[in-house]
VOPAGU-2260 file (C-alpha; in pm, 1 decimal, decimal comma):
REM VOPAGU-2260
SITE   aa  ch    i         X         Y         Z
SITE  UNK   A    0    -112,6     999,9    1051,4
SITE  UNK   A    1    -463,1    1026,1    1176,9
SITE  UNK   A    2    -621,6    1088,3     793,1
SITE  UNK   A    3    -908,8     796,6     678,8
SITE  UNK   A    4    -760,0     671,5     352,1
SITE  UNK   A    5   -1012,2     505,4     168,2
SITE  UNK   A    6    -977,2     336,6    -162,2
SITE  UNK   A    7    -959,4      23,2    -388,3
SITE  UNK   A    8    -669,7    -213,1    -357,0
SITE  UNK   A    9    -534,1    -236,8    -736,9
SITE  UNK   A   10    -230,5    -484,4    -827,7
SITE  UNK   A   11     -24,9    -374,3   -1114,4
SITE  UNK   A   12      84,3    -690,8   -1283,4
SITE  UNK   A   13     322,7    -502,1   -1502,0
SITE  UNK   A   14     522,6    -304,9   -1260,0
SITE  UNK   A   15     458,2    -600,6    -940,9
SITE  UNK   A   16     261,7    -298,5    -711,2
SITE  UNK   A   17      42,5    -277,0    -490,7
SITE  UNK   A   18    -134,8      20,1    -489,5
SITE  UNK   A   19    -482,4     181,0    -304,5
SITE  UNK   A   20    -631,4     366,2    -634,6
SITE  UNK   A   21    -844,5     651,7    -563,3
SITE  UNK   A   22    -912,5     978,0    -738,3
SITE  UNK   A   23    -819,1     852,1   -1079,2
SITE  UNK   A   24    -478,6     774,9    -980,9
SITE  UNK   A   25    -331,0     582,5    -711,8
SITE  UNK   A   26    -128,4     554,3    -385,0
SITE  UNK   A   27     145,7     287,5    -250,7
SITE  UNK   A   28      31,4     109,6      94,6
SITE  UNK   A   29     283,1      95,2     330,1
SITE  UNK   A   30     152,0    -168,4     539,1
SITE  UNK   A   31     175,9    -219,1     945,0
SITE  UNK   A   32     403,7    -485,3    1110,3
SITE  UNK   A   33     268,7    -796,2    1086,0
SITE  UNK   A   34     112,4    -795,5     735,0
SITE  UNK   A   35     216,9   -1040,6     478,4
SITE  UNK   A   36     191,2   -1124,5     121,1
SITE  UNK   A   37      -8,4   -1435,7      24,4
SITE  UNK   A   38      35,6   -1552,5    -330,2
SITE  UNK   A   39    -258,7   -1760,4    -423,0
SITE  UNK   A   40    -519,9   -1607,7    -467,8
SITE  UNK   A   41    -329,0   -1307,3    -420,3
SITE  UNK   A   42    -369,9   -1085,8    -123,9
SITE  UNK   A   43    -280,2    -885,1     174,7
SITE  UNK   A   44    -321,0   -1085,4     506,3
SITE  UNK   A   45    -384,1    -865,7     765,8
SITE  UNK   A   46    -200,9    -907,6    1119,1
SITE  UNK   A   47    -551,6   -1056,1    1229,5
SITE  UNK   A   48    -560,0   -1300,5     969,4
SITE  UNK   A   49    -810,9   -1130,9     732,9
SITE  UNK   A   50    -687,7   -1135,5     368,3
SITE  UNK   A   51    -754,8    -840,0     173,9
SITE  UNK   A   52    -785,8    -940,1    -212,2
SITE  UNK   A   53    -692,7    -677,2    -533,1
SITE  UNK   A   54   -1029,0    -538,0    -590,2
SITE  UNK   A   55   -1164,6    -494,0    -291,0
SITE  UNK   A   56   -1256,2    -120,2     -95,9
SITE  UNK   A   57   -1010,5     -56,9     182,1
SITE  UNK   A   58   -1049,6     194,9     412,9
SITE  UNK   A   59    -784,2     241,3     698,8
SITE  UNK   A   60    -596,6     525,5     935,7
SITE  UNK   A   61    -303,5     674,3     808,1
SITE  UNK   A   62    -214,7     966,4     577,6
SITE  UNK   A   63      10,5    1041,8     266,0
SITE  UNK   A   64     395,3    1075,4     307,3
SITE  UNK   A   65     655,2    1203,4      91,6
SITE  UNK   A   66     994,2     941,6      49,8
SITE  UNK   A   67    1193,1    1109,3     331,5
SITE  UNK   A   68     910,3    1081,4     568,3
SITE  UNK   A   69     818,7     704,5     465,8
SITE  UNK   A   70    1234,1     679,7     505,9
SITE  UNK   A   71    1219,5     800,2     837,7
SITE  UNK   A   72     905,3     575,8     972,0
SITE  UNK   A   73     995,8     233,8     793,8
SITE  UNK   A   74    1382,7     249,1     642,5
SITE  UNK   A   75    1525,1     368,0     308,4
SITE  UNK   A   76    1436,8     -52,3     135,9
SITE  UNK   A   77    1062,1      63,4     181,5
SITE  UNK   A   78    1070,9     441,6     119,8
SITE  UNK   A   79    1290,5     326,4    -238,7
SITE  UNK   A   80    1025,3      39,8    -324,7
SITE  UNK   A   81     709,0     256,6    -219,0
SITE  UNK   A   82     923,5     580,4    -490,5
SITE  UNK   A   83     888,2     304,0    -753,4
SITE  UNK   A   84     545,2     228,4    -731,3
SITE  UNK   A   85     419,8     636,8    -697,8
SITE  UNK   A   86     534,5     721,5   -1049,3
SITE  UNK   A   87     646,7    1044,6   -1150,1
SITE  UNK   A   88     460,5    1236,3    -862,5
């Protein structure tokens, strides 16, 4: 879990996800404790208060898991939303 992931935070109005898009396609965030959701103007809020808005770069520690290994880390509610938001792959 020691990868730089660097992207753009996207929100997907149709489907409700968050995702860090990079590549042409795009990733799920599993955020760290403490982060919350803040719904106008919408945006991540960071444990240290900063608010990270849909459009903005990101960059961040952490790497790419499959669903058992998101499963293991943070429970089987955020391994099944994180699956909904990857897609087919």
């Amino acid at each position: 879990m020691d990868a730089l992931i660097i992207g753009t935070l996207v929100f997907d109005n149709e489907s409700g996800c968050l995702i860090l898009g990079r590549d042409g396609g795009g990733l799920p965030v599993v955020w760290p404790v403490g982060t919350s959701w803040q719904a106008d103007p919408p945006g991540v809020v960071l444990a240290d208060g900063q608010v990270v808005e849909p459009g903005m770069s990101v960059r961040g520690g952490g790497g790419a898991l499959q669903r058992d290994g998101i499963e293991r880390m943070a429970g089987s509610e955020v391994a099944e939303a994180a699956a909904a938001c990857a897609g087919p792959t």
